[in-house]
C-alpha positions in Angstrom: 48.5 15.0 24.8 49.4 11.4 23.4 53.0 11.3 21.8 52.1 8.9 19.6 50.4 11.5 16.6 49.5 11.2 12.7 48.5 14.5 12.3 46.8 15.2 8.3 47.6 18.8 7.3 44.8 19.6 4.9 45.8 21.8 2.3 49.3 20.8 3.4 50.9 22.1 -0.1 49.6 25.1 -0.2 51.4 28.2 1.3 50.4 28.2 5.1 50.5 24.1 4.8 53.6 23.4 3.2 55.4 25.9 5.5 53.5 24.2 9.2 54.3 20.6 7.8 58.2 21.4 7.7 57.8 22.8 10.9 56.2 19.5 12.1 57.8 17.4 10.4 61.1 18.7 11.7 60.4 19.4 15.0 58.3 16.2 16.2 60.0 13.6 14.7 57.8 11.3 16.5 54.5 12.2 14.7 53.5 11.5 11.3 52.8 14.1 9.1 50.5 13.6 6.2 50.2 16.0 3.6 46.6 15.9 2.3 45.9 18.2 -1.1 44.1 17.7 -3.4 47.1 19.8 -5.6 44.6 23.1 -7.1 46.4 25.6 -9.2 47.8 26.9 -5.3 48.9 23.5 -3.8 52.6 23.0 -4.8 54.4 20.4 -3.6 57.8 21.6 -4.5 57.1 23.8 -1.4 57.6 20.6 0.6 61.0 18.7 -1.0 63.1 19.4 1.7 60.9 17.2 3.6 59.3 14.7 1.1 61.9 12.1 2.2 61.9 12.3 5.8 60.6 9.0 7.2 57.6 10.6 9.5 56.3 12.2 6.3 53.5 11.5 3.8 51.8 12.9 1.1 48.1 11.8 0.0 46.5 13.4 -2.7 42.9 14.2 -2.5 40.1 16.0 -1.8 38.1 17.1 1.0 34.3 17.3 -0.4 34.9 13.5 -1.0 34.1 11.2 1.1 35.6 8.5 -0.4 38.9 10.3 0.1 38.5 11.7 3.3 37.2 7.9 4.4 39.9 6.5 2.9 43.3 8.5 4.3 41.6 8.3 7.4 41.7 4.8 7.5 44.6 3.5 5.8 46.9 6.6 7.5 45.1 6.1 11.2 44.3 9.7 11.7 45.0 10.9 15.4 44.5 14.5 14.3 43.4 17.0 12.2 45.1 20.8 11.0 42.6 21.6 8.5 43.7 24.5 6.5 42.6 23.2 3.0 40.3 26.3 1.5 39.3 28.2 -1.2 40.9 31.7 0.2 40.9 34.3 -2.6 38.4 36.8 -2.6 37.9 37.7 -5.6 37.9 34.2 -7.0 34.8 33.6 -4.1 33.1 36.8 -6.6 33.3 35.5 -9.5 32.8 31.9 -8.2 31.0 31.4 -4.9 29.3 28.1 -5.5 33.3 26.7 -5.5 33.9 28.5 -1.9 30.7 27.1 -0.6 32.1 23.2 -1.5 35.4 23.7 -0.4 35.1 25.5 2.5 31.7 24.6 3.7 30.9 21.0 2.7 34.4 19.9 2.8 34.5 21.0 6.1 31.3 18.8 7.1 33.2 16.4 5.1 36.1 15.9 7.5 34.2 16.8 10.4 31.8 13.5 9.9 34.3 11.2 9.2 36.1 12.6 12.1 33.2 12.4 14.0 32.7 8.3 13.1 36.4 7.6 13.3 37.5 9.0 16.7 36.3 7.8 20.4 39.1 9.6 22.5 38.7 13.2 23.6 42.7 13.4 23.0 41.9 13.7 19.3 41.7 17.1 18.2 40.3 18.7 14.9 42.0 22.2 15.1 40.7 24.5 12.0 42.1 27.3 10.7 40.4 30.4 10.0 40.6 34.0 9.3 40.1 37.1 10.5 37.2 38.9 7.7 34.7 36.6 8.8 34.3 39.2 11.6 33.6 42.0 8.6 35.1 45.1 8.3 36.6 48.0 10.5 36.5 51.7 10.5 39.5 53.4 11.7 39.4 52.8 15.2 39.1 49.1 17.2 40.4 45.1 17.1 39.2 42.1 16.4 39.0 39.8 18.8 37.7 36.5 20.1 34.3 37.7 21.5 33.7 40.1 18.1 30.7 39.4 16.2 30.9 37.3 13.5 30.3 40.0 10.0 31.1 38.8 6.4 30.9 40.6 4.0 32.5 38.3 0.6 31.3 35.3 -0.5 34.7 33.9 1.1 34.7 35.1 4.4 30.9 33.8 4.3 32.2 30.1 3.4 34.6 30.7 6.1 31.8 32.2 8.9 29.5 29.2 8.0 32.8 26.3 8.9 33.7 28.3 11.8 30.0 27.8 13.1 29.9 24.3 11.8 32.9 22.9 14.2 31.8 24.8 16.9 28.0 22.9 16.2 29.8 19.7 16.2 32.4 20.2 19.6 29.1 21.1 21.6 26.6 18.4 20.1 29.0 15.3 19.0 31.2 16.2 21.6 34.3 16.7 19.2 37.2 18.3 20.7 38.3 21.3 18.5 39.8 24.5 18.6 39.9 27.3 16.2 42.1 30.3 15.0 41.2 33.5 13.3 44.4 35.1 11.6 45.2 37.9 9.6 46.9 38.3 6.3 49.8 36.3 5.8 53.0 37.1 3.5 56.0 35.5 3.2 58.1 32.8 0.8 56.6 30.3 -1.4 52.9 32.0 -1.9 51.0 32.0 -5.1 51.0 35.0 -7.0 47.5 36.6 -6.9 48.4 37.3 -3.5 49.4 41.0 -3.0 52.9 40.8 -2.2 54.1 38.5 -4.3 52.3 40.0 -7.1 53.7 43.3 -6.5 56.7 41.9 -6.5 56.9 40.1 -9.5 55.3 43.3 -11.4 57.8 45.6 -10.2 60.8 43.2 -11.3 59.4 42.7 -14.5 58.3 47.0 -14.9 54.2 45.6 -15.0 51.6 47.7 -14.3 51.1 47.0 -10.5 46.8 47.2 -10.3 45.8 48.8 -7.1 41.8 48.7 -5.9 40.5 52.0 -5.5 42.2 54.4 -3.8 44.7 52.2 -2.4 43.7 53.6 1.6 42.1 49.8 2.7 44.0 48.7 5.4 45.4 45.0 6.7 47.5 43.8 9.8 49.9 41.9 8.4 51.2 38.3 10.0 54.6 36.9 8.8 54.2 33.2 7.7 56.6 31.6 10.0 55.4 33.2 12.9 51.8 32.1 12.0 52.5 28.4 11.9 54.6 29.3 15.1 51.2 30.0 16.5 49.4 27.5 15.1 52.0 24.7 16.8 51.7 26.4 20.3 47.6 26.4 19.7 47.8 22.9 18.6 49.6 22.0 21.8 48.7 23.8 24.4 45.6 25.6 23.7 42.3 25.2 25.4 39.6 22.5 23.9 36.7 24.3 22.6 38.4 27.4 22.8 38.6 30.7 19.8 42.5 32.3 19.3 43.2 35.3 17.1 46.6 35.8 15.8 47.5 38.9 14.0 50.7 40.6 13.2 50.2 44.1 14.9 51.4 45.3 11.4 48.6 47.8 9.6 49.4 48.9 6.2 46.9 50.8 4.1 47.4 48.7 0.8 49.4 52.1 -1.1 51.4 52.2 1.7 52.7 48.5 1.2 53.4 49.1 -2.2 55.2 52.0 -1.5 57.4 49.7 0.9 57.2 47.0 -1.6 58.5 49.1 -4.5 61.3 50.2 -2.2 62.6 47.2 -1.3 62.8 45.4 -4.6 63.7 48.7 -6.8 66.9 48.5 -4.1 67.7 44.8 -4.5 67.8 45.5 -8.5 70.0 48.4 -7.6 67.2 50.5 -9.4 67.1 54.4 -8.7 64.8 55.1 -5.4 61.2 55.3 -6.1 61.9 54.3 -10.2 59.0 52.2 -9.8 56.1 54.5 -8.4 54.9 55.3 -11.5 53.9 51.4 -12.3 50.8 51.5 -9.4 47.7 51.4 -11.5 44.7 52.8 -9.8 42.2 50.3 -11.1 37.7 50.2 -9.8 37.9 48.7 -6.6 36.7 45.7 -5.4 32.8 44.7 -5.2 32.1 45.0 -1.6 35.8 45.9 -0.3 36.2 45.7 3.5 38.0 49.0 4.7 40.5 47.7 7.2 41.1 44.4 9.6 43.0 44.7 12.7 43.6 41.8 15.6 43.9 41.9 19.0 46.4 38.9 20.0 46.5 39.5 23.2 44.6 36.2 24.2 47.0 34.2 22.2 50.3 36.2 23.8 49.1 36.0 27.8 48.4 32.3 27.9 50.7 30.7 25.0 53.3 33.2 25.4 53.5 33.9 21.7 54.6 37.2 19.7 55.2 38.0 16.4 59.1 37.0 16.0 60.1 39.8 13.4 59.5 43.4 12.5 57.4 44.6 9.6 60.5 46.0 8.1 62.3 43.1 8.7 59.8 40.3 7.7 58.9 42.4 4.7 62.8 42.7 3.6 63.1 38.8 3.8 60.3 38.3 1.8 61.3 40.4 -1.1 65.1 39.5 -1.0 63.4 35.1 -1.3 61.6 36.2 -4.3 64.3 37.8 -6.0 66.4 35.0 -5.3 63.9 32.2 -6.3 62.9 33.5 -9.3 63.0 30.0 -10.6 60.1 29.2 -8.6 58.2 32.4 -9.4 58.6 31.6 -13.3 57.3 27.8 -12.6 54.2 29.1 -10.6 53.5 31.5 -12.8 53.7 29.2 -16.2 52.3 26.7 -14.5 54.8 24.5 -15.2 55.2 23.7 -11.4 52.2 21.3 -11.6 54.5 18.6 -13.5 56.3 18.0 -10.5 53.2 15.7 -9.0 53.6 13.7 -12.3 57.6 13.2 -12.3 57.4 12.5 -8.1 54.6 10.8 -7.7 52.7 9.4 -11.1 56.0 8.3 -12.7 58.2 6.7 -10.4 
C-alpha cells in the first residue's frame, strides 16, 4: 500500500470512530486522518481531544446523504481512502424510525460510494466498510456466523445494514472499486452513548434506576471489546484481501441477564455496595418487536491469516469498562444532559 494516506473516518466521533482515529492517528503519523461526522446526538467530539491537535489530524463536519458534502471533503481533503463507519446503529431507534436507517445507512452509503467511484483511478484506494454481524439474522442455541453465512435480517437496522453490505460488494465487482468489508459483533467499552446496554446498566445501577430488561433477559450476544475491534479493523485495513468479507467477534456470549448480573457486580463493588444490593433494580420489561435470540462469530478467518485475537478476557475487558465509567462520570453526566454537544460550538464555531 502507498505510505502517503488521507484516510476519512466516517462517523469518526462516534464510539467505534473516535476510538480507530486515535489509533490512527497515533500510530501512522504519516497519514492524515480526517474525522468526518456529521455530530448526531452519538458523535461526540470530546471523544477525540487528545488528538484534535496533532498535526496529521482533521475534523470535517458533515453528512453522508449529501453530496455536496461528501463532494466537497473529498476534494478539498484529497481522499486516498475510506473507513466508513458512519450509521444509524440502534435498533430500536431503526423501529420506531426506519425511513432514518434507510438514509443513513443505505443512501449515504451510495453517497460515498459514487463520489468514490468518480474520484479515484488507482486500485490502491480502498473503501473498507464496516458492518455488523445481525445482518446474518438470528441463531438458535447451536452454530457461528461466518463469512459464507447467509445474509438474514430481521430489524429494520440490520436491513439498512444487509442492503450497504450488498451495495459495496455491487460496486467492487461492476465499477471495479477495491473494497473490503467486516461483520462484527457487539462492541462495549469507554466513551459509548448511553442507550447502549452496558453503559446504561451502568449508569442505572450507580444512580439505584430501574435497569429495563427485554423479555426474559435469556437473548444472547458475543461480546467484542472496543480496542480490540479497531485492532482488527487496522490489521484488515492493511493487510486484508481486496474484495474480500472478515468477521470479528469476541468469543464472549452472555445471555443479556447474565451480563447484568456481571454488570451489577462489578459496579455495586467499585461503590463498595453490599454483593448483589443491586439485583432487585432489573426490570423485566415486553420485549423487543422482532428480538433476535442470539449472535455468535466465528473469527477464525480473521485470526489464521491476520494473526488477530481478542487481546483481553471478558472479565477483564468488562472490569475496565465499568471501573472508566465510574471514573468519568463527568462525561456520563454531559452525554446524558446533552450538554456535551456545546463542545462543537466552543472548538469549532467560536474560535
Amino acid at each position: 500500500m502507498q505510505s502517503k494516506k488521507n484516510i476519512l473516518v466516517t462517523g469518526g466521533a462516534g464510539f467505534i470512530g473516535s476510538h480507530l482515529i486515535k489509533l490512527l492517528v497515533n500510530k501512522y503519523p504519516q497519514y492524515r486522518i480526517i474525522c468526518f461526522d456529521k455530530l448526531t446526538y452519538a458523535g461526540n467530539l470530546e471523544n477525540l481531544t487528545e488528538v484534535e491537535t496533532a498535526e496529521n489530524y482533521t475534523f470535517v463536519k458533515g453528512d453522508i446523504s449529501s453530496e455536496e458534502n461528501v463532494a466537497k471533503v473529498f476534494h478539498e481533503e484529497e481522499v486516498t481512502d475510506v473507513i466508513h463507519l458512519a450509521a444509524e446503529s440502534h435498533v430500536d431507534r431503526s423501529i420506531s424510525n426506519p425511513s432514518q436507517f434507510i438514509e443513513t445507512n443505505v443512501l449515504g452509503t451510495t453517497t460515498l460510494l459514487n463520489e468514490a467511484k468518480k474520484s479515484w483511478s488507482s486500485v490502491e484506494n480502498l473503501f473498507y466498510h464496516v458492518s455488523t454481524d445481525e445482518v446474518f439474522g438470528s441463531l438458535g442455541k447451536e452454530g457461528f456466523f461466518n463469512e459464507e453465512t447467509s445474509y438474514d435480517p430481521k430489524s429494520p437496522y440490520s436491513a439498512s445494514k444487509a442492503a450497504s453490505d450488498h451495495i459495496v460488494r455491487a460496486y467492487g465487482h461492476t465499477f471495479g472499486l477495491s473494497y473490503v468489508i467486516s461483520n462484527c459483533s457487539n462492541n462495549y467499552g469507554a466513551n459509548q452513548f448511553p442507550e447502549k446496554l452496558i453503559p446504561l446498566v451502568v449508569n442505572n445501577i450507580k444512580n439505584s434506576k430501574p435497569i429495563p430488561l427485554y423479555g426474559t433477559g435469556d437473548n444472547i450476544r458475543d461480546w467484542l471489546w472496543v480496542g480490540d475491534h479497531v485492532r482488527a479493523i487496522d490489521e484488515i485495513f492493511h493487510k486484508g484481501k481486496r474484495g474480500e468479507t472478515y468477521c470479528v467477534g469476541g468469543e464472549n456470549e452472555w445471555s443479556n441477564l447474565d451480563l447484568v448480573k456481571l454488570l451489577i457486580h462489578l459496579t455495586d463493588k467499585h461503590l463498595d455496595r453490599k454483593e448483589g444490593s443491586s439485583l432487585g433494580l432489573i426490570k423485566f420489561v415486553t420485549d423487543r418487536a422482532g428480538h433476535d435470540f442470539r449472535y455468535a462469530v466465528n473469527s477464525r478467518k480473521l485470526m489464521e491469516e491476520l494473526s488477530w485475537k481478542p487481546s483481553l478476557t471478558p472479565e477483564e475487558g468488562m472490569s475496565q469498562t465499568v471501573s472508566w465509567y465510574m471514573e468519568n462520570t463527568e462525561w456520563m453526566s454531559r452525554v446524558t444532559n446533552g450538554i456535551y454537544m456545546d463542545y462543537y460550538h466552543k472548538q469549532y464555531l467560536k474560535r
